[in-house]
C-alpha positions in Angstrom: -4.9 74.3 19.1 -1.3 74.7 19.0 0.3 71.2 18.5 4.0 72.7 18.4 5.5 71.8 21.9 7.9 68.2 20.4 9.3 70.8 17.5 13.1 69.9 18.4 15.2 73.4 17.1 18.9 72.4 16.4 21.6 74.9 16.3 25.0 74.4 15.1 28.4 76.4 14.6 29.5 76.6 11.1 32.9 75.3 11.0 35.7 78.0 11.0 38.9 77.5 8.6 42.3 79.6 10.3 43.9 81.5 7.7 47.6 80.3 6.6 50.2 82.5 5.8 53.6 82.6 4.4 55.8 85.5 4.0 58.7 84.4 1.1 59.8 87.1 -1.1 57.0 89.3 -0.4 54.7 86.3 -1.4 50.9 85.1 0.4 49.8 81.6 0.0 46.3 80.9 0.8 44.7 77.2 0.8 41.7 76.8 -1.5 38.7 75.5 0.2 37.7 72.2 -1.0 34.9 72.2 -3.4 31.6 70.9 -3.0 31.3 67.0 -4.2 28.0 66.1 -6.1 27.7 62.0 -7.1 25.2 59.9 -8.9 25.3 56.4 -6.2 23.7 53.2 -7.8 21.5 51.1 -5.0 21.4 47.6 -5.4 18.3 45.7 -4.0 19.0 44.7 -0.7 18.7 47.3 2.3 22.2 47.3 3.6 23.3 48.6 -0.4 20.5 51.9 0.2 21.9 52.2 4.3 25.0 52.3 3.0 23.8 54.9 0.1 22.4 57.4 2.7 25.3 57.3 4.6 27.4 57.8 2.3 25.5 60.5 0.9 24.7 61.9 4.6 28.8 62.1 4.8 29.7 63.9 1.1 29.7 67.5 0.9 27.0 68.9 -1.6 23.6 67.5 -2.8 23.8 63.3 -4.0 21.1 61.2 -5.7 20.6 58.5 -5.5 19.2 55.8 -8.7 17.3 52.9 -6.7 17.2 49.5 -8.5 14.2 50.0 -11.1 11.3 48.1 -9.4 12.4 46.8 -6.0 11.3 45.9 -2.6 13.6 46.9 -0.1 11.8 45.6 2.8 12.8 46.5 6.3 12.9 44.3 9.1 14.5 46.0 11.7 15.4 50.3 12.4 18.4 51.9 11.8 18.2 54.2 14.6 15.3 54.2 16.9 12.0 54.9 15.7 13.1 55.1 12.1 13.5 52.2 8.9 16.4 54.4 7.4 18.9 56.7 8.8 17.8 60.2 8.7 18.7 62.2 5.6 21.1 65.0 7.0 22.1 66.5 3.4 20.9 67.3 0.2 19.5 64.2 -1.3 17.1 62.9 -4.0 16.1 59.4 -4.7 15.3 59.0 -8.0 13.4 55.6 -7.3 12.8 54.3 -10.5 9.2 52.3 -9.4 10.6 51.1 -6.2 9.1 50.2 -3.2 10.7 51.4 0.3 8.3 49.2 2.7 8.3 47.4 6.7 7.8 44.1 6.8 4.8 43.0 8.5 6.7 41.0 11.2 9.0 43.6 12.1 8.8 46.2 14.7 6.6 49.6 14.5 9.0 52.1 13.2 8.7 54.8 10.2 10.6 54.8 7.2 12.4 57.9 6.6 12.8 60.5 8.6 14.5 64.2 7.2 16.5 65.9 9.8 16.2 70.0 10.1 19.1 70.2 8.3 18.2 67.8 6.2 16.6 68.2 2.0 14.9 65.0 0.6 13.9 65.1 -2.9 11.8 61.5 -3.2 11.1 60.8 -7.0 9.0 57.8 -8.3 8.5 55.8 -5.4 6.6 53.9 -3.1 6.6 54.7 0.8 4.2 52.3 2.6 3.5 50.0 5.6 5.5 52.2 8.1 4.3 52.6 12.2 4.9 55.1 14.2 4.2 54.4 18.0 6.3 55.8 20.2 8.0 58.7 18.7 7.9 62.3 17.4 11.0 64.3 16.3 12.5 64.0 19.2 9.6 63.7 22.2 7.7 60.8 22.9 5.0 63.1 23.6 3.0 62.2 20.3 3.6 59.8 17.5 3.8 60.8 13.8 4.8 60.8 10.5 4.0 56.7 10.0 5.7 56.4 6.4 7.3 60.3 7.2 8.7 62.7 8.8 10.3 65.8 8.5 11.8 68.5 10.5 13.9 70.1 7.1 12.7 70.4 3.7 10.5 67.4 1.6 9.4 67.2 -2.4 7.8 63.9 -3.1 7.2 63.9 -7.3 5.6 61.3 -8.9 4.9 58.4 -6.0 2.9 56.9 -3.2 2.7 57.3 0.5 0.4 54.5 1.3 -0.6 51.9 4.3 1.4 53.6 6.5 0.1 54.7 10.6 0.6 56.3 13.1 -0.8 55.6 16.5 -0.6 57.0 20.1 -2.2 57.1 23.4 -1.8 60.9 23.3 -1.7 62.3 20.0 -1.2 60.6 16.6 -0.4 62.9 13.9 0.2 62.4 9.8 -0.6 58.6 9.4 1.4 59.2 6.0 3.1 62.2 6.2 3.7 64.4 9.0 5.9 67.9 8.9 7.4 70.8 10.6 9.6 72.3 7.8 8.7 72.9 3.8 6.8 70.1 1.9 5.9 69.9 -2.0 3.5 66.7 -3.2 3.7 66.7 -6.9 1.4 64.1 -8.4 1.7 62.0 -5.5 -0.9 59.6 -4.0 -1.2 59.6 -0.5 -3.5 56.7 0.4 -4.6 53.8 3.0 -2.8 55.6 5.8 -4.5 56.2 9.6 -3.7 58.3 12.6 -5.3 56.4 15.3 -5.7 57.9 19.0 -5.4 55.0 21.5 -5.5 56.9 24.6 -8.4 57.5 27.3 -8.1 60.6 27.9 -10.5 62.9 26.9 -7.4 65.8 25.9 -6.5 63.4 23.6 -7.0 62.8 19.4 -5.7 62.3 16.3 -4.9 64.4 13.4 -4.0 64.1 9.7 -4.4 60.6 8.7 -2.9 61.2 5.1 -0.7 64.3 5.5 -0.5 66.7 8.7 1.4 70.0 8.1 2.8 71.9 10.5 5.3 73.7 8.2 4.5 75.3 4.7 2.5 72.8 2.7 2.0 73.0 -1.1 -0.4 69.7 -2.6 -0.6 69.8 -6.8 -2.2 67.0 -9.0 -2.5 64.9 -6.2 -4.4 62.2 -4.8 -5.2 62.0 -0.8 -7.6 59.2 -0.5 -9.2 56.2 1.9 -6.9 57.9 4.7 -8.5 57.9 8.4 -8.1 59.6 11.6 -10.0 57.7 14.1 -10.1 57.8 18.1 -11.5 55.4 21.0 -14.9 55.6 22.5 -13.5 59.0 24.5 -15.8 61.8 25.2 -14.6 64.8 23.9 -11.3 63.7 21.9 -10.7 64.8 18.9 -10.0 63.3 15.7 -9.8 66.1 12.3 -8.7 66.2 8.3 -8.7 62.3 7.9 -7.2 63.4 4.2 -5.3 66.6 5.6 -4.5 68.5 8.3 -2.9 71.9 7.9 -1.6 73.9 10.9 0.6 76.2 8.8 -0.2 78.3 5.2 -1.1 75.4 2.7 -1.9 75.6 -1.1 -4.1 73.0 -3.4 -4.3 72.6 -6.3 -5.8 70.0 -9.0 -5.7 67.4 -6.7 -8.5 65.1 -5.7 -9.4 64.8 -1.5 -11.8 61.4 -1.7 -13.3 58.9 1.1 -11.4 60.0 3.9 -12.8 58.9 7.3 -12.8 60.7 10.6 -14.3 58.8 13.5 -14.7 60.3 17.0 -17.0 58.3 18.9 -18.9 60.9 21.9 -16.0 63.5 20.7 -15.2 65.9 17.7 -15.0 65.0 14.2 -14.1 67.1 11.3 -13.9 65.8 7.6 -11.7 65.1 4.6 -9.7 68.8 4.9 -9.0 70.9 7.9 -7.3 74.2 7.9 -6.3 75.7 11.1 -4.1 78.3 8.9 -4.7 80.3 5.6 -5.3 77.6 2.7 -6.0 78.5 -0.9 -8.0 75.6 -2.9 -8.3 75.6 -6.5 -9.5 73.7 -9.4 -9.9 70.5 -6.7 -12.5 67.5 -6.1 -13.4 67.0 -2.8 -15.7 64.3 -3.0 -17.2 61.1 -0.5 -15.3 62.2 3.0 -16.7 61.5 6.6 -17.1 63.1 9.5 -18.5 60.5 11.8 -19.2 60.6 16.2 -21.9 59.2 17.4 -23.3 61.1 20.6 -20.5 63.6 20.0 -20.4 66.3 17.2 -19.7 66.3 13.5 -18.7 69.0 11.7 -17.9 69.5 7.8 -17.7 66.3 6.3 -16.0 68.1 3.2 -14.0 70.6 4.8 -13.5 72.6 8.3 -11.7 75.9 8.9 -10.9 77.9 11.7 -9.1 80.2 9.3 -9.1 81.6 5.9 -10.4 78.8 3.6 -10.1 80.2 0.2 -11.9 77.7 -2.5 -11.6 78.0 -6.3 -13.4 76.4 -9.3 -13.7 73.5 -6.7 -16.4 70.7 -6.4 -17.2 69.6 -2.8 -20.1 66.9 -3.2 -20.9 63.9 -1.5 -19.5 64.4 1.6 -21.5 62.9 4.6 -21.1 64.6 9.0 -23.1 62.1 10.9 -23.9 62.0 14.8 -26.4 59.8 15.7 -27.9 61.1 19.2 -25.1 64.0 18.9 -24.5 66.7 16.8 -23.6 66.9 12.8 -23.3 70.7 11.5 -22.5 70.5 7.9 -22.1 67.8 5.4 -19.6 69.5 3.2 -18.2 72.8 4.7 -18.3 74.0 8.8 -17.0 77.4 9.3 -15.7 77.9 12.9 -16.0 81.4 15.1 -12.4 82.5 13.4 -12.7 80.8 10.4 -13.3 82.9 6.7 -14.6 81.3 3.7 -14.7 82.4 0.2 -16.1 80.1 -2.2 -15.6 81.4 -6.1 -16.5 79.8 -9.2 -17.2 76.6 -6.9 -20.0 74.1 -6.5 -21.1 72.6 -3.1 -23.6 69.9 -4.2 -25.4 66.2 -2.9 -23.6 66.3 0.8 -25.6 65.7 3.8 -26.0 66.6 7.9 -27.5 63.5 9.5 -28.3 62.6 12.8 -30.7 60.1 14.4 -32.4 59.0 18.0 -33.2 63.1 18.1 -30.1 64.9 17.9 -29.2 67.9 15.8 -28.2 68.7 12.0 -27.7 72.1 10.7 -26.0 73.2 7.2 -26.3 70.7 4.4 -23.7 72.6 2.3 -22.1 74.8 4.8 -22.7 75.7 8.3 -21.1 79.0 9.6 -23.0 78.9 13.5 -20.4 80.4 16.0 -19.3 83.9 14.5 -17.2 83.1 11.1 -17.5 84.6 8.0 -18.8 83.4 4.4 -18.6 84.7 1.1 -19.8 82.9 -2.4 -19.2 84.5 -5.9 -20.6 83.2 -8.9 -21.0 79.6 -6.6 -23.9 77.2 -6.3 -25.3 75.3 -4.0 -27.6 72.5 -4.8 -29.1 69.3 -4.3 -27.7 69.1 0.1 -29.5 67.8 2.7 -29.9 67.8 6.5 -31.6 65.3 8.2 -32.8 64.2 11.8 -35.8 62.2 12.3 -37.6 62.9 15.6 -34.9 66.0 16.5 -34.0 69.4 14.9 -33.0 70.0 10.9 -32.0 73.1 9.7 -30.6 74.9 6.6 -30.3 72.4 3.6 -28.1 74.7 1.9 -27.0 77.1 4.4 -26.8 77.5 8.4 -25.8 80.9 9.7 -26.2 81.4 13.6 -23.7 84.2 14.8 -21.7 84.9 11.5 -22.0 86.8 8.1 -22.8 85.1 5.2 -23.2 87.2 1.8 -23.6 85.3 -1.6 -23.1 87.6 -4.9 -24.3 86.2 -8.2 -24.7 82.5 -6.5 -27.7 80.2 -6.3 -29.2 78.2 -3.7 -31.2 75.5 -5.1 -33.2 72.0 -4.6 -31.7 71.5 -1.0 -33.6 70.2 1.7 -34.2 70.4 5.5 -36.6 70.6 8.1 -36.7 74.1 7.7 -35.1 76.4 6.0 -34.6 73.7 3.1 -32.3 76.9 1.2 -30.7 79.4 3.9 -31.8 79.0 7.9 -30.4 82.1 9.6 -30.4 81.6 13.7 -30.5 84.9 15.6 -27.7 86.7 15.9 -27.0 85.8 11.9 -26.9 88.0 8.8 -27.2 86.9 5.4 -27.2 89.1 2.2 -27.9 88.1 -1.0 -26.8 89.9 -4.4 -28.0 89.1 -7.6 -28.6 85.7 -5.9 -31.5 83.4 -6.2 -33.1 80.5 -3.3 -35.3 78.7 -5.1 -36.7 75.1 -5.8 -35.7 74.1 -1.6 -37.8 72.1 0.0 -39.9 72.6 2.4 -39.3 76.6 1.9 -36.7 78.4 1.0 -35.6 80.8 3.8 -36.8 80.4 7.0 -37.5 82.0 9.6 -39.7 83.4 7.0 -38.5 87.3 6.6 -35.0 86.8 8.2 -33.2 87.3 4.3 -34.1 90.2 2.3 -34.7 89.0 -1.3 -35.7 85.4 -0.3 -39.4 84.4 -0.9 -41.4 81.5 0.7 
């Protein structure tokens, strides 16, 4: 799904400088360009002081920072400029916060608080970003809505500080409840949490995306936190609401950070969990714990994680993770694996995360469900302790669901999962899964079913 179509490209003219010339004795005299101003600007605590900074900042040549007051509020009541709190960074700045708090007042008008132009570079250092609202707005089309606390069209490092309570909402797409981008973003130790993109339309074409972060640029998360976040939709058949913590649309690396109790909720449409990756991302050393994927009379998928490309996890724990349809559809409670998708899973445990449905629907994959044509691979990974569940309907592969796909698991285990039937590996027709060096064992009520269907897999 290509979600690109707002993406407003500026072009510009770099300024041109005439040459001067005087001819005196044989003599040139050329005018030195001026050179680049860099400055250190204090903020006071009110909001007109950190307008005035930005501007100021916005009209200096070279990169500015500027030193917040240690500790404030600055609480916005009304925009700048549109659908933004602050005017948009156009330079090189950082904002060394010192503890503050950039926030919207409740009373005031939906708008977001900062928003980085293309040209733009936004360093954001110990600080708070929370309580901002998108509605109406997204760089430049009122198409969607995103980016609730931001957004960014140029280049964004947050160190050191929290995106929190922010939203954005639309009644055609809402995208990034706390951070939504286009260009380059870097989280460092940041905690993205509380934030919701909520979908407020009818149509079923609609959804929302990203309730903690969507990238649509290069994103890179490191000892961060992306938690309590939510993408959530009306009662719309078929609409779509996926990566409640992230959303990635563009190449994404993670690393030591914790994804946690993220909510996706999709009511008779499509739910996908905590992390979604529709473009190569590379996990590593990460929790991703207690997400939800969660549409009743709809379908569920990977309460953990979803990919439709490369999903690359590393000495990673994905456990606890619930996709729940009841009367619909959930296929894996930690990690679905779509027709283009590619999983590796290395050094990594999938464990305790669960495929329910009730009133007769359908749960398949416990740990990972890979049903329409992907690809899995596990090294040295287990796989323990899942479940899928679905009194009075169909409940397949505890561990392991593969319908048309490959799934090969080299010096793994599959152990103590539970289903239906195939309480280990269920492999649909059409599926191939190889095991080296890999033991199914302990599942309940078998371990491989249909019984035969995985060479090396007893009872």
């Amino acid at each position: 799904m290509v979600l690109m179509a707002w993406q407003n490209v500026r072009t510009g003219t770099p300024g041109r400088f005439a040459a001067l010339a005087a001819m005196a004795a044989g003599a040139v005299v050329a005018l030195p360009a001026p050179l680049a101003h860099a400055a250190t600007i204090p903020v006071a605590c009110t909001v007109p002081a950190l307008v005035a900074a930005i501007n100021t900042a916005n009209e200096q040549a070279g990169p500015d920072t500027l030193s917040l007051a240690g500790g404030c509020t600055y609480r916005l009541v009304t925009a700048d400029n549109g659908p933004n709190g602050l005017p948009a960074i156009t330079s090189e700045i950082t904002v060394n916060g010192n503890g503050a708090t950039i926030t919207r007042a409740q009373t005031a008008p939906a708008f977001r608080i900062l928003f980085v132009a293309a040209t733009g570079k936004l360093t954001l250092n110990s600080a708070t970003i929370s309580g901002g609202r998108a509605e109406t707005e997204c760089q430049g089309t009122t198409d969607f809505a995103c980016g609730g606390g931001i957004s960014s069209l140029g280049t964004l490092t947050v160190n050191n500080s929290r995106v929190r309570d922010n939203t954005a909402a639309h009644d055609a797409f809402a995208l990034g409840g706390g951070i939504d981008s286009i260009g380059t973003v870097t989280l460092d130790n940041v905690e993205v949490s509380g934030n919701a993109a909520i979908y407020t339309g009818t149509s079923p074409e609609g959804g929302s995306a990203g309730g903690g972060v969507a990238g649509e640029g290069p994103l890179t998360v490191n000892n961060s936190r992306l938690h309590h976040n939510v993408v959530t939709n009306a009662e719309i058949t078929e609409s779509l609401a996926f990566g409640s913590g992230l959303a990635a649309f563009a190449p994404t690396t993670v690393k030591n950070s914790i994804i946690s109790d993220n909510r996706a909720s999709a009511p008779g449409g499509l739910a996908r969990g905590g992390l979604t990756s529709g473009a190569p991302m590379t996990v590593t050393g990460t929790v991703i714990r207690n997400n939800t994927a969660s549409a009743p009379g709809g379908t569920a998928q990977g309460g953990g994680a979803a990919t439709n490309s490369t999903l690359s996890l590393t000495a990673t724990q994905v456990s606890g993770n619930l996709s729940t349809a009841p009367g619909g559809t959930a296929l894996s409670g930690a990690i679905q694996v779509a027709s283009t998708g590619a999983l590796t899973l290395t050094s990594s445990t999938v464990q305790g995360n669960t495929a329910s449905v009730t009133g007769g629907g359908t749960a398949q994959g416990g740990a990972i469900s890979n049903a329409t044509g992907g690809t899995v691979t596990t090294v040295q990974s287990t796989i323990t302790g899942n479940t899928v569940s679905s009194p009075g309907g169909t409940a397949l592969g505890g561990g392991i669901f593969t319908g048309v796909g490959s799934t090969t698991l080299t010096r793994s285990a599959v152990t103590a999962n539970r289903a239906g039937d195939g309480g280990g590996i269920f492999e649909a027709s059409g599926g191939t899964v190889t095991l080296n060096q890999t033991p199914v064992t302990g599942n309940t009520p078998n371990n491989c079913r249909p019984s035969g269907s995985v060479p090396g897999c007893a009872g």
